[in-house]
C-alpha positions in Angstrom: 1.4 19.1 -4.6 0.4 15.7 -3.9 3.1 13.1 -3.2 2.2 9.5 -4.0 3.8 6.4 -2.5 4.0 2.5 -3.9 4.7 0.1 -1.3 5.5 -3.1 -2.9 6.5 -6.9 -1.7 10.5 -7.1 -2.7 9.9 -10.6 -2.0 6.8 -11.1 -4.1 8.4 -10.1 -7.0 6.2 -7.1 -7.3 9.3 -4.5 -8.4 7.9 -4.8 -11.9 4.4 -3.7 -11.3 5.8 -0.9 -9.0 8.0 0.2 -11.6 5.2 0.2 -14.4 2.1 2.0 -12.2 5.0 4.5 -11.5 5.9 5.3 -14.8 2.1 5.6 -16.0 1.3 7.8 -13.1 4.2 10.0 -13.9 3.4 9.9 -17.2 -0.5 11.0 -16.9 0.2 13.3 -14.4 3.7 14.9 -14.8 4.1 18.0 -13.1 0.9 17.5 -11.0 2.8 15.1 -8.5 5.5 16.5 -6.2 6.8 12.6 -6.7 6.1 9.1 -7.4 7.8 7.3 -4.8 8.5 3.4 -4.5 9.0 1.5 -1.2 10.0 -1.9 -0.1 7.7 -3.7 1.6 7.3 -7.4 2.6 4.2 -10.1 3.4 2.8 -9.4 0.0 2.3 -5.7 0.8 1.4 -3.7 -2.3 0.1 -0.5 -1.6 -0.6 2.7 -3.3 -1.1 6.2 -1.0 -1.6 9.8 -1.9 -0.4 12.1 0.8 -0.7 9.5 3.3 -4.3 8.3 2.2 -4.5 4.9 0.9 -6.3 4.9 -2.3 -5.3 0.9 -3.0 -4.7 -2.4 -1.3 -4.3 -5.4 -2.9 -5.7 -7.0 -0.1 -8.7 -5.5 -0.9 -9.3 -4.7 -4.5 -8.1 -6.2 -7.6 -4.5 -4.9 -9.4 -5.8 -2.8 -12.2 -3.6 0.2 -13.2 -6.6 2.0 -14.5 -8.3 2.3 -11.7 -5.6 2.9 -9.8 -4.5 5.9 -11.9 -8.6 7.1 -11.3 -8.5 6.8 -7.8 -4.9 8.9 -7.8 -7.0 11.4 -10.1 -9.7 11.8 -7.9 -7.1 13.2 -5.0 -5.7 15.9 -7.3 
């Protein structure tokens, strides 16, 4: 079973955001997931990987927990 990570900025402030896009992935996907994992991260790191994969950077793309729950759909 897939095993997703969040790797958020402690010192952004981003705990929050970590904590919600967890609960709605656990939520969606329950027993799908082998676990929903967060992890401190710094330089305004927020990061969401499926078994290694990135599937979001905030860097790159703009928050939205939709689309972030899609892309972690589309690696089931």
């Amino acid at each position: 079973m897939p095993h997703v990570e969040i790797e958020y900025c402690v010192p952004c402030g981003f705990l929050n955001r970590a904590e919600d896009l967890q609960h709605v992935l656990l939520q969606t996907f329950g027993e799908q997931l082998d676990a929903v994992t967060l992890r401190t991260g710094d330089h305004g790191i927020f990061e969401v990987r499926v078994d290694g994969e990135t599937v979001f950077d905030k860097s790159e793309d703009e928050f939205d927990v939709d689309e972030i729950t899609r892309a972690v759909r589309e690696k089931l």
